[in-house]
N, C-alpha and C positions, 0 to 999 in steps of 0.2 A: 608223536601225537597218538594217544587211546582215543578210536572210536566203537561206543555203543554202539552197533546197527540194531534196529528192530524190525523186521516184518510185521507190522502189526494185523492181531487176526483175536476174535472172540474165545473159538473154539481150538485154536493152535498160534501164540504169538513170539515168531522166530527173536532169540537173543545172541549173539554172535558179538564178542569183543576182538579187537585187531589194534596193535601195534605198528603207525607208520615211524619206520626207519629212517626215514629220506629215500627220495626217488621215489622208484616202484618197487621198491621191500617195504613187505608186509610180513606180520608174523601173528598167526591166531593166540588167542590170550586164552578164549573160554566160548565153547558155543551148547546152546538150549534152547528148550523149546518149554513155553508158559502153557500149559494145560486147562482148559476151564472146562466143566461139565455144562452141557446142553441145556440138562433140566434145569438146571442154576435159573434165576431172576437175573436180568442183562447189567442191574447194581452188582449185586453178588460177582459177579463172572468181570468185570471189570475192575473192582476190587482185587479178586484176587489179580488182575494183571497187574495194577497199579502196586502191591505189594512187592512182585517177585520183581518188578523194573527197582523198586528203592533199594530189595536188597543186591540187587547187581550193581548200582551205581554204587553202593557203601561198597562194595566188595573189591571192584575193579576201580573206582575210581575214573571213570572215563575224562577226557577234556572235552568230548563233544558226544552227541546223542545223533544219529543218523537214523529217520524215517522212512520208511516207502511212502512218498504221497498218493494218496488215494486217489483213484481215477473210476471214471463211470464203468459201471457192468452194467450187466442187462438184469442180474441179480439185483434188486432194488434194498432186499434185507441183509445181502452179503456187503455190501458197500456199506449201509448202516453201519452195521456192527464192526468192519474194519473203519470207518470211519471217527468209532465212537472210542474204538481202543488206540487210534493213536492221539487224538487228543488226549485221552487219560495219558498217554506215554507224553508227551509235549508236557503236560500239566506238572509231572513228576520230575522231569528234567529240568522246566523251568523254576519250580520250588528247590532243587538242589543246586539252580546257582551255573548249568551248564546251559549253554549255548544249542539249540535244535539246528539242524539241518532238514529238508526235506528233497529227497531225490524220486524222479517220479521210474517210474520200470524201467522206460525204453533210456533213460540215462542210464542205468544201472547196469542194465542188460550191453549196452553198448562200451562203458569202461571196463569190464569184465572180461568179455566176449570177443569184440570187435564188433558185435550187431546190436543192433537196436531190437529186433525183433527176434533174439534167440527163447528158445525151448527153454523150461526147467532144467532139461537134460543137459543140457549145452552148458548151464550158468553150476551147476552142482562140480560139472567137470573141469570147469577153466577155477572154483574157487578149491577143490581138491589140488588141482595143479599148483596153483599162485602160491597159496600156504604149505604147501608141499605134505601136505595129510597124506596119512597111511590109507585112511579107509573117506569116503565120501559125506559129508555131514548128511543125518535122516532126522527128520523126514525136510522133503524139500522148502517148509519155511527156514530149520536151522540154515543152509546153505544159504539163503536168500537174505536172509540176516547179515552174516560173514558177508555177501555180495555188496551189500549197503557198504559194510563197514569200509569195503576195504576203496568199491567209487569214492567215499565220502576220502577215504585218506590219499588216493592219486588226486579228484578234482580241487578242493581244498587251496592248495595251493595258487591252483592259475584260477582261483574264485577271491580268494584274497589281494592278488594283483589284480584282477578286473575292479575289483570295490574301491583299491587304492586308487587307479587308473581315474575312476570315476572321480572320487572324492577329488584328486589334485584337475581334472578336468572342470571342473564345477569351480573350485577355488578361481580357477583362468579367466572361465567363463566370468563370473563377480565382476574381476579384476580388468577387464574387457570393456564389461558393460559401464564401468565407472570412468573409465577413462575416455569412451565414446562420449557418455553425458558429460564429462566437465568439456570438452574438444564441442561438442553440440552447444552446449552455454557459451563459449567461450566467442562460437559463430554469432552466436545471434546477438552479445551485446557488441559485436564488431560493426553489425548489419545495423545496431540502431543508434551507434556514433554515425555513422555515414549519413 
């Protein structure tokens, strides 16, 4: 499986592609970082994210797109704007025909890691180790990106069996509930021969 991970961000929006192997091999494909100028109109600076996501999906090819989902800061216009660049990123993925994923930090932080609540520092160094990189992905969205990708290509799997799980649980359930109402019918015209 190729997964896109994105960090989505205005002013820096991490791109990171990862090869799952089976199991927990992982292998980095390509990592980047989407640049937008400040002075930019928030159109303008979004566009260009929207751009440099089509040509990484033309380029690698992904089977799936891995998000950070946004979560509240105290920043109200930093949330905005990573807010507004991953819809743009969902928009581009969904138009190319790929399937989104959305992983929020403390998931990501914790397949990674082993914690939920690791440091930048902590998550740069277990995704330098995992991929087995020479040097450390810079600046800390590249790395963060790689981290999506690579939660997205361990969780994946037992998120596929949990879906499956459900879906043949629901079919039961139908199948249950039909056989109790004909069993319930079945009483009450017994009750009204009697």
């Amino acid at each position: 499986m190729r997964v896109l991970g994105v960090d989505p961000g205005l002013t820096r929006c991490g791109l990171g592609v990862v090869d799952g192997t089976g199991g927990r091999q992982v292998v980095c494909v390509d990592v980047g970082v989407v640049r937008s100028e400040v002075d930019l109109p928030v159109d303008r600076r979004l566009l260009v994210v929207a751009t440099e996501v089509e040509r990484w999906i033309a380029r690698h090819e992904p089977d799936v797109v891995a998000i950070e989902r946004v979560f509240s800061q105290h920043n109200v216009r930093t949330v905005m704007g990573t807010a507004q660049a991953s819809g743009v990123v969902a928009l581009v993925a969904a138009k190319a025909g790929l399937p989104v994923a959305f992983h929020t930090p403390s998931e990501v932080k914790a397949a990674v890691t082993g914690a939920g609540r690791a440091d930048k520092a902590q998550v740069t160094t277990m995704v330098t180790r995992v991929l087995g990189l020479a040097a450390a992905p810079k600046p800390a969205d590249a790395a963060d990106a790689l981290a999506l990708a690579i939660c997205h290509c361990w969780r994946a799997p037992m998120m596929a069996r949990m879906a499956e799980a459900e879906r043949r649980g629901a079919e039961l359930a139908k199948v249950h509930k039909a056989k109790l109402a004909a069993l319930q019918k079945e009483r009450l015209a017994a009750a009204r021969r009697r």
